[in-house]
C-alpha positions as CSV (number, residue, x, y, z in Angstrom):
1,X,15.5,6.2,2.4
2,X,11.8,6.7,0.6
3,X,9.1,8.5,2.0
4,X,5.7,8.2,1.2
5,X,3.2,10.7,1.6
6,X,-0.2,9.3,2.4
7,X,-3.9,11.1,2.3
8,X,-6.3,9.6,4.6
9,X,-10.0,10.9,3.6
10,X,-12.7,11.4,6.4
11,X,-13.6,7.7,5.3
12,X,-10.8,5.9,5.2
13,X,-10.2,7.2,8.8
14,X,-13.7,6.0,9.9
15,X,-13.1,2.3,8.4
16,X,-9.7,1.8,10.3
17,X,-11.7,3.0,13.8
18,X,-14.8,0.6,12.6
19,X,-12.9,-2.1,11.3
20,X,-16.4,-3.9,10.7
21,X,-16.9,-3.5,7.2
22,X,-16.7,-5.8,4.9
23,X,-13.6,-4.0,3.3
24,X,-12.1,-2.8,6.2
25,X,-10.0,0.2,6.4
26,X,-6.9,-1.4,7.0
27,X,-7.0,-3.4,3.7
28,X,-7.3,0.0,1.8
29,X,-4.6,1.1,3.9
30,X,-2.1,-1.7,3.5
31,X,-3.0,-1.5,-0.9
32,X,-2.4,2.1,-0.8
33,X,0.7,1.9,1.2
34,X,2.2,-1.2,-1.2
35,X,1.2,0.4,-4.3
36,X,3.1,3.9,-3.7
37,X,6.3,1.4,-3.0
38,X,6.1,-0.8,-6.0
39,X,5.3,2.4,-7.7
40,X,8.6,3.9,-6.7
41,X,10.9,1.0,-6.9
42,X,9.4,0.4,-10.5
43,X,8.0,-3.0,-10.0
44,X,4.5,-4.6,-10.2
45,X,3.4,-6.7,-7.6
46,X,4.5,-10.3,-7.1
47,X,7.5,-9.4,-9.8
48,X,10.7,-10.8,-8.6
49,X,13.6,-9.2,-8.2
50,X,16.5,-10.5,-11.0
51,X,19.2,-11.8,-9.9
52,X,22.4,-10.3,-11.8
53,X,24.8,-13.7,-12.7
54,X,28.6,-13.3,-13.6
């Protein structure tokens, strides 16, 4: 199992509680979140997985 360890500044944390803005805190969220597990299963984003063929 992975584990991610996430900061959350003083702002971050006031944009998910607002939610208002026009980049709202949980977009930042969810982006930081994704990248850390792309980052440690080595792949980019939208890369697809290949399939091994025998």
């Amino acid at each position: 199992m992975t584990q991610l360890q996430i900061t959350l500044d003083e702002q971050l944390l006031h944009q998910l509680f607002l939610g208002n803005s026009k980049e709202s805190g949980m977009n930042i969220l969810l982006e930081t979140i994704l990248n850390q597990v792309f980052k440690s299963t080595g792949r980019r984003a939208g890369e697809r997985r290949k399939v091994r063929t025998q």
